[in-house]
Structures are given as structure tokens and as C-alpha cells.
C-alpha positions in Angstrom: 150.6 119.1 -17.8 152.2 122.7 -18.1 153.6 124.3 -15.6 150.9 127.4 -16.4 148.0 124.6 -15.2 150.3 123.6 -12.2 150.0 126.4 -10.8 146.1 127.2 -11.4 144.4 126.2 -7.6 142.2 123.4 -7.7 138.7 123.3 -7.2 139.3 121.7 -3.4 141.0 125.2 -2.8 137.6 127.2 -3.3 135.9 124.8 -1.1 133.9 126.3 2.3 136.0 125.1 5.1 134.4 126.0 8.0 137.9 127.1 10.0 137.9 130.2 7.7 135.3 132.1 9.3 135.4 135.3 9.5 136.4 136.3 13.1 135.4 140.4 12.2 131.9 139.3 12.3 130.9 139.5 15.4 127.3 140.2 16.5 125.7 142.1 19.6 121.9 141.9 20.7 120.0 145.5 20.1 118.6 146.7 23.3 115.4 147.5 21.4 114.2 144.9 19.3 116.7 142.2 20.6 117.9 140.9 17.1 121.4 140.0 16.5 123.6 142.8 15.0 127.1 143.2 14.1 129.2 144.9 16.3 130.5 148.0 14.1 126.8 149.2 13.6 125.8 152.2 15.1 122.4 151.9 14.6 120.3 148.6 14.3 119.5 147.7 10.4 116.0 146.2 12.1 114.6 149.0 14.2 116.5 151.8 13.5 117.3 152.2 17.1 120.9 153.6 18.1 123.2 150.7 19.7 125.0 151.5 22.6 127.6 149.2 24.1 128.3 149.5 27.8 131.8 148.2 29.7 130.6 148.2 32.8 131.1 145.1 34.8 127.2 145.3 35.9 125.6 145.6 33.0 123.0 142.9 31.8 123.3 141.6 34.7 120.2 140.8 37.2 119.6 142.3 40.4 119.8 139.8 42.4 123.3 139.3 41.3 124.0 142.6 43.2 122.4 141.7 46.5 124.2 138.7 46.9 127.6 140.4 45.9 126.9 143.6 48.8 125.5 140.5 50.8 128.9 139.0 50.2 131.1 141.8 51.3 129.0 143.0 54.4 129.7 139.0 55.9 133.4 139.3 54.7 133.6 142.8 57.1 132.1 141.3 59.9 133.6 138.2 59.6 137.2 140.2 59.8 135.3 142.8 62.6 134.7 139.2 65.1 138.2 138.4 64.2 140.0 142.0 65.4 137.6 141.8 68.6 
């Protein structure tokens, strides 16, 4: 063997291994047609509609999830109000 085919990788080398994903391709759901799309799009290849991504800490989530968190805080204050009095 020659040190020219030594060097040429192996078929094994092309191989899929699955722990070489990509980790850039990462998907979001469209608020319009709910279909997985990747994150850098700016408008949904499926609908057409424009994607918007929101960082608020409330978003997506239900309202009930709200009520119990304000429900949470007022028993905190007058749990700390019955403890000053």
C-alpha cells in the first residue's frame, strides 16, 4: 500500500453517524399554520405567513398558568401581612 492510499479516508469515514447532526438546524412552530420551520426563516415556506418570535416569559403559555401565579403572590403578601400584625 502507498502512502498516497494511506491517506485516502475510508468508506467508514463517510458513514451517517447520528452525533454529527447539525445543531444550526433548529425548528420553531408557525403561529399560522403550526408546521415546523427553521428558526432563521422570516416567513413560513408553508403558508407564507411572517414568523415572529417572542421572549417574553408568558408567551404560549395558558391562562390559567397566570391565575395561579397572581393567586400565588396575593397568599405570599398576606401570608407576610398576618406575620407583621
Amino acid at each position: 500500500m502507498s502512502d498516497w492510499d494511506a491517506d485516502w479516508p475510508d468508506d467508514a469515514d463517510f458513514a451517517d453517524d447520528p452525533d454529527d447532526s447539525d445543531e444550526g438546524t433548529e425548528t420553531i412552530v408557525c403561529n399560522a399554520c403550526g408546521r415546523d420551520v427553521y428558526e432563521e426563516a422570516t416567513v413560513c415556506p408553508y403558508c407564507g405567513e411572517f414568523l415572529t418570535v417572542s421572549t417574553s416569559a408568558w408567551s404560549g403559555r395558558p391562562v390559567w398558568w397566570s391565575v395561579v401565579g397572581l393567586v400565588g403572590i396575593v397568599a405570599v403578601i398576606l401570608v407576610l401581612l398576618r406575620l407583621v400584625i
